[in-house]
N, C-alpha and C positions, 0 to 999 in steps of 0.2 A: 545529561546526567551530571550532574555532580560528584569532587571530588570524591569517592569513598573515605571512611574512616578507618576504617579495616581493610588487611589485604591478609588474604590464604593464601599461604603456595603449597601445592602439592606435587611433591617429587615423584615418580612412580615408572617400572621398570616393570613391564609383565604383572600387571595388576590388573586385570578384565574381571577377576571375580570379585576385587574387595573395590573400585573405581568409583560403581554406582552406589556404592552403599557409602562410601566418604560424602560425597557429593548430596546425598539426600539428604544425612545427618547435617552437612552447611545449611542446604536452604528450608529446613523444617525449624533453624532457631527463631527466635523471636526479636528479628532484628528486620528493616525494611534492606530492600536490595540494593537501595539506595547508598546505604551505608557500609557497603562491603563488595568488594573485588574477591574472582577465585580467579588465581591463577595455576593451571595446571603444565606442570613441564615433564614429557614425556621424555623418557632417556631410551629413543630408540628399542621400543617394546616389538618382541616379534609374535606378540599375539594379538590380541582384537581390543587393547587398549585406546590406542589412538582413535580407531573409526567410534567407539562408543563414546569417545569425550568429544568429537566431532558432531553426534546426531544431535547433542544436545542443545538448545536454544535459551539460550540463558545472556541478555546484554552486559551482564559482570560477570560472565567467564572467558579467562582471554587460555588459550591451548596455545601453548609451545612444546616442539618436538627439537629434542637432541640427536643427529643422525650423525653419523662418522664425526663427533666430536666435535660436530659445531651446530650452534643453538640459532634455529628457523622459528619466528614466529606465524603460525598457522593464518594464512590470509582475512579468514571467515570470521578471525579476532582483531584484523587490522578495519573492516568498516563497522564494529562495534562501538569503536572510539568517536 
């Protein structure tokens, strides 16, 4: 994969309702995936955010969770690279 052009970060805190609908609206643009990174950072959500940015399979989404105040990059985004 190639450098992207573009990088999203998404901050989100207890977002399971609005999560998928962020994430749809990125990859319905008219741009190749090639040229764009989502990075989502999870700040320690205690609801069903995390496992639903985790089902997804997308090789330009990297998930990071913030859990007692220190920032873990989610594994399943480290052999994406």
């Amino acid at each position: 994969m190639k450098k992207p052009y573009i990088t999203i970060i998404i901050p989100i805190h207890n977002g399971e309702n609005e999560v998928m609908n962020a994430i749809d609206s990125i990859y319905s643009q008219k741009i190749t995936s090639d040229d764009f990174e989502v990075i989502c950072i999870d700040d320690a959500s205690t609801d069903e955010t995390f496992r639903l940015l985790r089902s997804l399979q997308k090789s330009n989404l990297k998930i990071m969770s913030a859990k007692f105040g220190a920032l873990a990059l989610d594994s399943a985004s480290l052999l994406s690279k």
